[in-house]
PDB file of N, CA, C and O in Angstrom:
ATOM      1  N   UNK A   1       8.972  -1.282  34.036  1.00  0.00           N
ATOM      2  CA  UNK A   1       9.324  -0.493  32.871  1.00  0.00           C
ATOM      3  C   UNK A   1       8.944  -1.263  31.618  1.00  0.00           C
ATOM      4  O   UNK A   1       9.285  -2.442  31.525  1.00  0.00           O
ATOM      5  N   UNK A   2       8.255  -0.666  30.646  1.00  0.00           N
ATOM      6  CA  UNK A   2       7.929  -1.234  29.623  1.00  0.00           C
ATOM      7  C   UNK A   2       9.046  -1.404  28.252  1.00  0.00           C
ATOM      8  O   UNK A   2       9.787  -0.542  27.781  1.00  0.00           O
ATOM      9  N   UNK A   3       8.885  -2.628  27.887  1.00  0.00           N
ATOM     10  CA  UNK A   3       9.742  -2.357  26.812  1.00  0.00           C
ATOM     11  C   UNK A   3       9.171  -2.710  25.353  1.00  0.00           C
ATOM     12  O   UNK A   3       8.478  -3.678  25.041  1.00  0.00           O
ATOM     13  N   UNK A   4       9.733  -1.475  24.396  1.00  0.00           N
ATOM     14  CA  UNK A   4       9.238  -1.826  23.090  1.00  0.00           C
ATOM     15  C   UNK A   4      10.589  -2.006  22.013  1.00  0.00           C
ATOM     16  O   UNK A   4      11.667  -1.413  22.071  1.00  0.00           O
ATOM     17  N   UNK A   5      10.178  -2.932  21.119  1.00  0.00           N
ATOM     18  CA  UNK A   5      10.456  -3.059  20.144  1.00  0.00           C
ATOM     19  C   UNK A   5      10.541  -2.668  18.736  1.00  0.00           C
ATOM     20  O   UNK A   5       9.364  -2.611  18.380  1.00  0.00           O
ATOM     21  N   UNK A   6      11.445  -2.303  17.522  1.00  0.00           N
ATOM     22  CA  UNK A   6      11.380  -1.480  16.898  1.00  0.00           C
ATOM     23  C   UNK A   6      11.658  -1.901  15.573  1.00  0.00           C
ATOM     24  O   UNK A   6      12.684  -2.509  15.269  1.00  0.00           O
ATOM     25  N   UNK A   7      10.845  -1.616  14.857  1.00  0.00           N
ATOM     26  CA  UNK A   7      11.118  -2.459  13.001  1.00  0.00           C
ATOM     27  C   UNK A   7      11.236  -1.434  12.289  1.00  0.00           C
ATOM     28  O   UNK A   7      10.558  -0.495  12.705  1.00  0.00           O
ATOM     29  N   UNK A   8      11.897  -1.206  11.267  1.00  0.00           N
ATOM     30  CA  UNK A   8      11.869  -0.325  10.042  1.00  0.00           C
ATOM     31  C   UNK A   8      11.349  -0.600   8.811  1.00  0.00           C
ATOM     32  O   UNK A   8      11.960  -1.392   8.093  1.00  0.00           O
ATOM     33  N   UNK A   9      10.226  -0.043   8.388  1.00  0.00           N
ATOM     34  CA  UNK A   9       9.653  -0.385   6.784  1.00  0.00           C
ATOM     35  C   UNK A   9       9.756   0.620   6.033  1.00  0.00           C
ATOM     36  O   UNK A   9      10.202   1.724   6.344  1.00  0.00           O
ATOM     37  N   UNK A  10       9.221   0.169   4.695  1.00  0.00           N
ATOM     38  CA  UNK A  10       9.179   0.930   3.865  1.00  0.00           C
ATOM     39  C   UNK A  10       7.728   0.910   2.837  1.00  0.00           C
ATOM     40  O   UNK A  10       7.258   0.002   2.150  1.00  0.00           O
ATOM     41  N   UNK A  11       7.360   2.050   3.027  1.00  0.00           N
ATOM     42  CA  UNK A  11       5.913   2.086   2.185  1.00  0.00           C
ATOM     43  C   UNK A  11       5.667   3.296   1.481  1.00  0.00           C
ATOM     44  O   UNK A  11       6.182   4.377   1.767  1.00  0.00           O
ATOM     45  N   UNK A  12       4.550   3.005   0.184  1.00  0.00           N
ATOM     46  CA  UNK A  12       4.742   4.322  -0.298  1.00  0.00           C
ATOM     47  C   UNK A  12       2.900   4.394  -0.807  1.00  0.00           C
ATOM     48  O   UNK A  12       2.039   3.572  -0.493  1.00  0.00           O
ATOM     49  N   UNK A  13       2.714   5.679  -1.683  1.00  0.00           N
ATOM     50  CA  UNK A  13       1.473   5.362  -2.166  1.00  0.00           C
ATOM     51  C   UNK A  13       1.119   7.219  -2.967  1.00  0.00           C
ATOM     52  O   UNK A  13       1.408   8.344  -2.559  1.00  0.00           O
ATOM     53  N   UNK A  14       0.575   6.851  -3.900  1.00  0.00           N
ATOM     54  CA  UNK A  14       0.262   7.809  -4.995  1.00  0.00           C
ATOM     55  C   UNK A  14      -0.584   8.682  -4.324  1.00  0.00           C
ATOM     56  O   UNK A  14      -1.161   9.485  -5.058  1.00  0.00           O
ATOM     57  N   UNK A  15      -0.821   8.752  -3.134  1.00  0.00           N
ATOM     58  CA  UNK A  15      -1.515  10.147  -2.403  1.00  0.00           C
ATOM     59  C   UNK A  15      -0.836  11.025  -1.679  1.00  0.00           C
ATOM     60  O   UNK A  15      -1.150  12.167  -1.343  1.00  0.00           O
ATOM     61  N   UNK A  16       0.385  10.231  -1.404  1.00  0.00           N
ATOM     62  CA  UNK A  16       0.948  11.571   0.152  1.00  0.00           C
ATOM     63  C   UNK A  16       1.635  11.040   0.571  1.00  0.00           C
ATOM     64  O   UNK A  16       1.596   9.809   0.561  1.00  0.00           O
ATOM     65  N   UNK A  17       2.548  11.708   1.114  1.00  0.00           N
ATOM     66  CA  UNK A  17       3.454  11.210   2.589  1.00  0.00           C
ATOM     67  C   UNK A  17       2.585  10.677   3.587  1.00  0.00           C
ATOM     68  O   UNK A  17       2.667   9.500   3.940  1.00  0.00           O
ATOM     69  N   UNK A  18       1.681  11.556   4.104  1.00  0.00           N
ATOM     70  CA  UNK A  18       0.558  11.011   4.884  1.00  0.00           C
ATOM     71  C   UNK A  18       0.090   9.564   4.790  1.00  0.00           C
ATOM     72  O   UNK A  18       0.163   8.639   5.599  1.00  0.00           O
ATOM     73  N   UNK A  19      -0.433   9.647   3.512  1.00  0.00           N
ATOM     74  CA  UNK A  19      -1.337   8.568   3.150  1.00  0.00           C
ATOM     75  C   UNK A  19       0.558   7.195   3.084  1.00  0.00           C
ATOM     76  O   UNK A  19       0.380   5.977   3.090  1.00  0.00           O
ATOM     77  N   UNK A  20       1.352   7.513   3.055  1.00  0.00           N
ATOM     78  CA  UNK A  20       1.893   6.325   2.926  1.00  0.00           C
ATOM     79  C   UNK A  20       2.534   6.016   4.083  1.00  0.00           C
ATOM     80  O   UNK A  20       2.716   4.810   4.252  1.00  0.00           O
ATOM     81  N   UNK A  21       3.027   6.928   5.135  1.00  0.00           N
ATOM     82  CA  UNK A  21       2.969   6.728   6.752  1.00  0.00           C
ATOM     83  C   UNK A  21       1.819   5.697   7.447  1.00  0.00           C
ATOM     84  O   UNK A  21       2.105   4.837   8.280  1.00  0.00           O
ATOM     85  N   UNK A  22       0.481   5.961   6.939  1.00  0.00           N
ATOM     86  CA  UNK A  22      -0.875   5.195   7.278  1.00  0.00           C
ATOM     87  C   UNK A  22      -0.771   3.656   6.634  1.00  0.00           C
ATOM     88  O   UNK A  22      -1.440   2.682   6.979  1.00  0.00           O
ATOM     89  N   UNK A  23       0.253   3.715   5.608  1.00  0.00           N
ATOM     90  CA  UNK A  23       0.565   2.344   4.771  1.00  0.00           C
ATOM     91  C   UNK A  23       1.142   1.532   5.801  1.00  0.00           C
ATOM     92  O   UNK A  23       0.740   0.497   6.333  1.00  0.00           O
ATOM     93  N   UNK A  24       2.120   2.191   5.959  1.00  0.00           N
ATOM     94  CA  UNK A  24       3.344   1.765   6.532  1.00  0.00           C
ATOM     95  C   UNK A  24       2.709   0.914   8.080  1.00  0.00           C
ATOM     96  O   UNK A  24       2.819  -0.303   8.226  1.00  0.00           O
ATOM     97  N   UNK A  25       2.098   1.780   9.059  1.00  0.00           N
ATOM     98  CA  UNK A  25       1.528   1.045   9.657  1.00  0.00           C
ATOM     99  C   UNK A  25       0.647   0.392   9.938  1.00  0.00           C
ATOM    100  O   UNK A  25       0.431  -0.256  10.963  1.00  0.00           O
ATOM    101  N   UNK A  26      -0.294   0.606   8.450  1.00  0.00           N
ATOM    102  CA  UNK A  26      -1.484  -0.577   8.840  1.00  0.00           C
ATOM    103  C   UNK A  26      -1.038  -1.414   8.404  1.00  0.00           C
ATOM    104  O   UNK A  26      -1.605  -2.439   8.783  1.00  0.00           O
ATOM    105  N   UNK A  27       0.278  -1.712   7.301  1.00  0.00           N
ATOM    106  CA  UNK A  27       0.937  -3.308   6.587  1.00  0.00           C
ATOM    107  C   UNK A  27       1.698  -3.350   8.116  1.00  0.00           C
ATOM    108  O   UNK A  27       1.737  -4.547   8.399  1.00  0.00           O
ATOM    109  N   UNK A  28       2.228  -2.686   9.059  1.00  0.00           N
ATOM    110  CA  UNK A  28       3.369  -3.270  10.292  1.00  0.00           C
ATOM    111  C   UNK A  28       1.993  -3.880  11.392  1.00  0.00           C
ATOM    112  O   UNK A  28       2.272  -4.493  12.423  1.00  0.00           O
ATOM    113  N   UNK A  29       0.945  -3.681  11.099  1.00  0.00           N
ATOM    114  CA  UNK A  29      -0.163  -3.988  12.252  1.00  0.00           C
ATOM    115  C   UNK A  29      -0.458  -5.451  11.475  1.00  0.00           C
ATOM    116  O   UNK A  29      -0.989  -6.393  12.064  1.00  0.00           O
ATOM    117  N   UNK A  30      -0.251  -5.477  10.785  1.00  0.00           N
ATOM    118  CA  UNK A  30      -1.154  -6.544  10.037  1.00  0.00           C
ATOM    119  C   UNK A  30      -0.060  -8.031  10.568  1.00  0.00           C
ATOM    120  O   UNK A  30      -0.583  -9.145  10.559  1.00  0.00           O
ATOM    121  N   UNK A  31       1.695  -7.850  11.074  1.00  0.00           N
ATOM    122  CA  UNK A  31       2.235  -8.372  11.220  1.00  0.00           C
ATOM    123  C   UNK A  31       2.640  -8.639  12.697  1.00  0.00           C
ATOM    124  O   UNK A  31       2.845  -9.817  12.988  1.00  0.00           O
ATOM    125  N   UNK A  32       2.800  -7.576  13.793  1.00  0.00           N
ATOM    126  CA  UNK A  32       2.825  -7.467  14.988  1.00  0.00           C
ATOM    127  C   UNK A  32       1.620  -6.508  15.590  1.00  0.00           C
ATOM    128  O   UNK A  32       0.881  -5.735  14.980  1.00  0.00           O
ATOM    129  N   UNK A  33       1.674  -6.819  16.970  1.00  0.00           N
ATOM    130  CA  UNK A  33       0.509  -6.490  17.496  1.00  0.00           C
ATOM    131  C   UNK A  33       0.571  -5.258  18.646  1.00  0.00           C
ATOM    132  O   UNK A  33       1.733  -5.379  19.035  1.00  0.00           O
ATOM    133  N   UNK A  34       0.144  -4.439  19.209  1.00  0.00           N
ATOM    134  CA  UNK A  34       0.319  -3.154  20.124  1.00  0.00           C
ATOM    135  C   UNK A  34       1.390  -2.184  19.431  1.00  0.00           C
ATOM    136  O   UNK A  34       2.319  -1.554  19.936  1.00  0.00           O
ATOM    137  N   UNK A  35       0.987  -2.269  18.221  1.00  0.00           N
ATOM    138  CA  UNK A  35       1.800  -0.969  17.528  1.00  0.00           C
ATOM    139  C   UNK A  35       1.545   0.011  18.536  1.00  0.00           C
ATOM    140  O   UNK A  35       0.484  -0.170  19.133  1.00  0.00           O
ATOM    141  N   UNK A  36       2.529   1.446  19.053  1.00  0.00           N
ATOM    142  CA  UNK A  36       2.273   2.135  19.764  1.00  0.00           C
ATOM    143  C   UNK A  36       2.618   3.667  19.437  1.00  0.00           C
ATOM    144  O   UNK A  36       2.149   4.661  19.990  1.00  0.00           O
ATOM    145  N   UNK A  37       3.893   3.584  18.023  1.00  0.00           N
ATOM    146  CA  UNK A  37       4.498   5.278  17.594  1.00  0.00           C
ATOM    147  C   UNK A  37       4.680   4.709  15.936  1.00  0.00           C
ATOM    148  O   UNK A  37       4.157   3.695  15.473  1.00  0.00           O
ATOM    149  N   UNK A  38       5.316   5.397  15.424  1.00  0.00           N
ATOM    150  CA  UNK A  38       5.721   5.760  13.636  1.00  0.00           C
ATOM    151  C   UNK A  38       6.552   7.024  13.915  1.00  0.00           C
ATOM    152  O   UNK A  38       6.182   7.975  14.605  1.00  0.00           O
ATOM    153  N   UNK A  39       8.033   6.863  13.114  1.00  0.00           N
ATOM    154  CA  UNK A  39       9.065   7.845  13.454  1.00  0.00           C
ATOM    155  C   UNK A  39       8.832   7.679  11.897  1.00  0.00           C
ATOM    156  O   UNK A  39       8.630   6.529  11.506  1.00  0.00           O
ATOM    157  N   UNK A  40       8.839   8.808  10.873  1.00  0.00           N
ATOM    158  CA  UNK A  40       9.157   9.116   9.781  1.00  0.00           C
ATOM    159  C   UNK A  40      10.846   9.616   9.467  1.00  0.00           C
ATOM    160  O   UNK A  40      11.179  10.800   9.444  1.00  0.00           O
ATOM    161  N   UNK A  41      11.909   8.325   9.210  1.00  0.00           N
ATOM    162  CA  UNK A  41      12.910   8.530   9.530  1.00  0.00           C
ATOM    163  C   UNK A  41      13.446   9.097   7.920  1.00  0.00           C
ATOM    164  O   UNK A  41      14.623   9.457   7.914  1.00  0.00           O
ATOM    165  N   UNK A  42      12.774   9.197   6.700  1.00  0.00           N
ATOM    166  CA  UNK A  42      12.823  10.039   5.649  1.00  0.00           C
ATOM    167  C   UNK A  42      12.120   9.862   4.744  1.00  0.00           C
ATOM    168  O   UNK A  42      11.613   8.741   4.715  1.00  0.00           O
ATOM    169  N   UNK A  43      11.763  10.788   3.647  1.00  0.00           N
ATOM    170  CA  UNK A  43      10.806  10.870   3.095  1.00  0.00           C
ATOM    171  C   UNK A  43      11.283  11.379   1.283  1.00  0.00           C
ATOM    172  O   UNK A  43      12.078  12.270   0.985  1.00  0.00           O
ATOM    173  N   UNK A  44      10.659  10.663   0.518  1.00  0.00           N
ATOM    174  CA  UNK A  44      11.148  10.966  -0.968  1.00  0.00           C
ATOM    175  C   UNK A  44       9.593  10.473  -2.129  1.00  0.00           C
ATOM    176  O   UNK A  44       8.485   9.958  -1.978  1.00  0.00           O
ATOM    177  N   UNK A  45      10.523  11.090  -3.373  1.00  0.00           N
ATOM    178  CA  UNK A  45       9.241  11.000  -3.581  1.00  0.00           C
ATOM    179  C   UNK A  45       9.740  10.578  -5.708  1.00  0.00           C
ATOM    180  O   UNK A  45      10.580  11.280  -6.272  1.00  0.00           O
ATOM    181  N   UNK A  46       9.020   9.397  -6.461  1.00  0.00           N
ATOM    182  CA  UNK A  46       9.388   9.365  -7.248  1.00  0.00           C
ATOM    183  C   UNK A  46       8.782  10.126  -8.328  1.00  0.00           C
ATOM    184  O   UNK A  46       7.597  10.357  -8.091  1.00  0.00           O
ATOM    185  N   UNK A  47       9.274  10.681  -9.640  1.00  0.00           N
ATOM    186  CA  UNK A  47       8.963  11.530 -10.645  1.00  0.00           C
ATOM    187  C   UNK A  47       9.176  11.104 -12.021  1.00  0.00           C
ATOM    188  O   UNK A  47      10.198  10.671 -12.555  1.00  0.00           O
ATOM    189  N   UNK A  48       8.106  11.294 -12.452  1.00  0.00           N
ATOM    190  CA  UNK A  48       8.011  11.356 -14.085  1.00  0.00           C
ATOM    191  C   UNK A  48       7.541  12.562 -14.742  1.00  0.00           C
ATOM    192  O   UNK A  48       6.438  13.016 -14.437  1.00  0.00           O
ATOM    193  N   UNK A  49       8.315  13.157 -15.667  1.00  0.00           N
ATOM    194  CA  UNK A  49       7.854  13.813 -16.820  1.00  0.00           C
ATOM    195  C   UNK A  49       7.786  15.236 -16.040  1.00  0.00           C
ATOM    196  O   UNK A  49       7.351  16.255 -16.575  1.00  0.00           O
ATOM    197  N   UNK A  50       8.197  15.185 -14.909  1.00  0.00           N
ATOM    198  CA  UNK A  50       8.234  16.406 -14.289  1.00  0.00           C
ATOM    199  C   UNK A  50       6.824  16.222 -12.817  1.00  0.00           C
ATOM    200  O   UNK A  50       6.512  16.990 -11.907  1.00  0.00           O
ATOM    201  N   UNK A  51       6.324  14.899 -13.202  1.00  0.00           N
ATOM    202  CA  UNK A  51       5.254  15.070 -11.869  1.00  0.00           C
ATOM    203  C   UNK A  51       5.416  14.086 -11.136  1.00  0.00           C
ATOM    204  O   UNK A  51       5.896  13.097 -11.691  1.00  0.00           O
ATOM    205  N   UNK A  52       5.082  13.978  -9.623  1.00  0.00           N
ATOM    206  CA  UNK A  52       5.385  13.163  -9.126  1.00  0.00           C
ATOM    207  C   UNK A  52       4.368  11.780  -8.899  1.00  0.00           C
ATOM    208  O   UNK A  52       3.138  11.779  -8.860  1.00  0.00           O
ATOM    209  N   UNK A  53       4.871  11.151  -8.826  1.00  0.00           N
ATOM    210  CA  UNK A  53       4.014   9.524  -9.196  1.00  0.00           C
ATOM    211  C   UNK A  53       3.584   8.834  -7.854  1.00  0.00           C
ATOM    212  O   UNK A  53       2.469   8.345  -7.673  1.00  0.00           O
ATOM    213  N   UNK A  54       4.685   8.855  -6.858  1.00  0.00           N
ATOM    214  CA  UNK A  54       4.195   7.761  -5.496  1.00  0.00           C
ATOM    215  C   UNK A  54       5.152   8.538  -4.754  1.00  0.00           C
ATOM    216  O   UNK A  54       6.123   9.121  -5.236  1.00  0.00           O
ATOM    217  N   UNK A  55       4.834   8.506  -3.638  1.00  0.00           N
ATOM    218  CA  UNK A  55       5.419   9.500  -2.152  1.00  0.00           C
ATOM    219  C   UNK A  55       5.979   8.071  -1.579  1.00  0.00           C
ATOM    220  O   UNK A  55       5.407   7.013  -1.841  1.00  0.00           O
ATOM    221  N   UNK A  56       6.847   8.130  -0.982  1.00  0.00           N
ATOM    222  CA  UNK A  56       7.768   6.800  -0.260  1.00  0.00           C
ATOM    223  C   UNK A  56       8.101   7.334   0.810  1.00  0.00           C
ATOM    224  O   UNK A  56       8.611   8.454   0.827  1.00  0.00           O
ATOM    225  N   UNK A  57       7.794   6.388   2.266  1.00  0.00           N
ATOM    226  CA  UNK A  57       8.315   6.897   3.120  1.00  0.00           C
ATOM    227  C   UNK A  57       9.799   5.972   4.037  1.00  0.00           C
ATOM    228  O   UNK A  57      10.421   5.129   3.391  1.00  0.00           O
ATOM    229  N   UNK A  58       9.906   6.051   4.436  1.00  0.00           N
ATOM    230  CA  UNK A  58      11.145   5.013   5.757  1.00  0.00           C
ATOM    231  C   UNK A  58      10.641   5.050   7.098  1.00  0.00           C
ATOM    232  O   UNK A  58      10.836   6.042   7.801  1.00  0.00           O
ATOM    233  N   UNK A  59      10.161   4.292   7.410  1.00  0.00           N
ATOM    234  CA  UNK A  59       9.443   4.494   9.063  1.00  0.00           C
ATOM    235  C   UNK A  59      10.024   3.802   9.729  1.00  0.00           C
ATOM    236  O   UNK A  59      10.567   2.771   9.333  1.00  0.00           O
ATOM    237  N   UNK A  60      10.039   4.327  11.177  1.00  0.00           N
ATOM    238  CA  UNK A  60      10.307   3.224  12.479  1.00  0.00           C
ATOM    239  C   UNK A  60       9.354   2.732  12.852  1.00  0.00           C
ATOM    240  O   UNK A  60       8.609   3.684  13.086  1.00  0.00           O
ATOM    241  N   UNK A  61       8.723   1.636  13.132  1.00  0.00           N
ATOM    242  CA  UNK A  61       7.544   1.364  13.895  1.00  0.00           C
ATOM    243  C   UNK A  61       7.778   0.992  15.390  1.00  0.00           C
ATOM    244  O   UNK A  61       8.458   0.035  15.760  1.00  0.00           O
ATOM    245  N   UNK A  62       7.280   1.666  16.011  1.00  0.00           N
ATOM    246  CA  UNK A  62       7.032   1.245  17.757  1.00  0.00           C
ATOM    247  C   UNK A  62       6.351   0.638  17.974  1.00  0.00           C
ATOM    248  O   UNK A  62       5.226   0.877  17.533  1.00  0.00           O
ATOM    249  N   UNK A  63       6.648  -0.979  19.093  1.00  0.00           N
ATOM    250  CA  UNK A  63       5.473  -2.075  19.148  1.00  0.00           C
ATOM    251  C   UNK A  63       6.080  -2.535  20.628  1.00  0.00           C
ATOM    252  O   UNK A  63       7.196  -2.824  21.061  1.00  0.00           O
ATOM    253  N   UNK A  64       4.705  -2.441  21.175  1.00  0.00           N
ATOM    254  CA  UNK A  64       5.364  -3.113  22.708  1.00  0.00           C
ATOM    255  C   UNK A  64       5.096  -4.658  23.056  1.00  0.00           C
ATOM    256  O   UNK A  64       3.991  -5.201  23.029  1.00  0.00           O
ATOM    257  N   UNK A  65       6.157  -5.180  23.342  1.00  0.00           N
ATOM    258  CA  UNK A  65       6.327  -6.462  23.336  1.00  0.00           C
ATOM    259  C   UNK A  65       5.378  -7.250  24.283  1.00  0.00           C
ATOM    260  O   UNK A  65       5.026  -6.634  25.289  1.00  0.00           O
ATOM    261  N   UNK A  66       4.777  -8.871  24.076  1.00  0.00           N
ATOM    262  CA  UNK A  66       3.444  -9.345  23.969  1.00  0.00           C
ATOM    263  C   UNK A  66       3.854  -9.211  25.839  1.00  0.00           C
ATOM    264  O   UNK A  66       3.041  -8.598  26.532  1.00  0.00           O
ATOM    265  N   UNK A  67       5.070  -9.790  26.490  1.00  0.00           N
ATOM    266  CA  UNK A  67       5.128  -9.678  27.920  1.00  0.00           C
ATOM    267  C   UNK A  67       4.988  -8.758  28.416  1.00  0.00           C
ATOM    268  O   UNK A  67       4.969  -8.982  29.627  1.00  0.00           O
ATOM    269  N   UNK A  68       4.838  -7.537  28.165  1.00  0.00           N
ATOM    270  CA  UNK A  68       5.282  -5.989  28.990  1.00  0.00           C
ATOM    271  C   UNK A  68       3.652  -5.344  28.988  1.00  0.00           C
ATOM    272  O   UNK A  68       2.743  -5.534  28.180  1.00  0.00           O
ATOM    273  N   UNK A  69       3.695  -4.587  30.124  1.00  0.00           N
ATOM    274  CA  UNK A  69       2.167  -4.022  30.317  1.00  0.00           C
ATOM    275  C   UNK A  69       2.389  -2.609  29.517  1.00  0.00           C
ATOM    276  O   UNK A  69       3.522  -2.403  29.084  1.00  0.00           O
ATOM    277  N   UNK A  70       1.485  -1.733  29.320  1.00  0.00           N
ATOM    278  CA  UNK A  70       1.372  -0.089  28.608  1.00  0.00           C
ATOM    279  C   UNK A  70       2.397   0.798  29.760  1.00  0.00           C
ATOM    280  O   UNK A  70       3.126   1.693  29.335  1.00  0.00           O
ATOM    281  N   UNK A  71       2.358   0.411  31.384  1.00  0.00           N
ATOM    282  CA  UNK A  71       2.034   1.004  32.331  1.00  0.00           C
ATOM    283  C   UNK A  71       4.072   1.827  32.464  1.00  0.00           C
ATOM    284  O   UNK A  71       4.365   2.609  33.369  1.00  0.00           O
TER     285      UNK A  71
END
């Protein structure tokens, strides 16, 4: 049975929810290795003047640990 491990970040970025989900785990790849899911555990977004400026997300990251096979 495989087991993974689970971190929570936070990333954001002036294009999207999308585009800051893709943040989120290419900065969690850059730190651990066999990233494997992204749970978008909430999503907000900051505003000025009535428009919105940077999309922020809260992610889980899924990473399977360096001993454990995919299988």
């Amino acid at each position: 049975m495989s087991m993974l491990k689970v971190i929570e970040v936070l990333a954001e970025s002036d294009k999207g929810f999308e585009d800051a989900a893709q943040n989120a785990v290419t900065q969690a790849a850059q730190s651990v290795r066999n990233v494997k899911s992204v749970y978008i555990k909430d999503m907000n977004a900051a505003v000025e003047n009535g428009q919105i400026t940077s999309y922020r997300v809260n992610a889980k990251i899924s990473f399977l640990l360096d001993d454990q096979d995919a299988g």
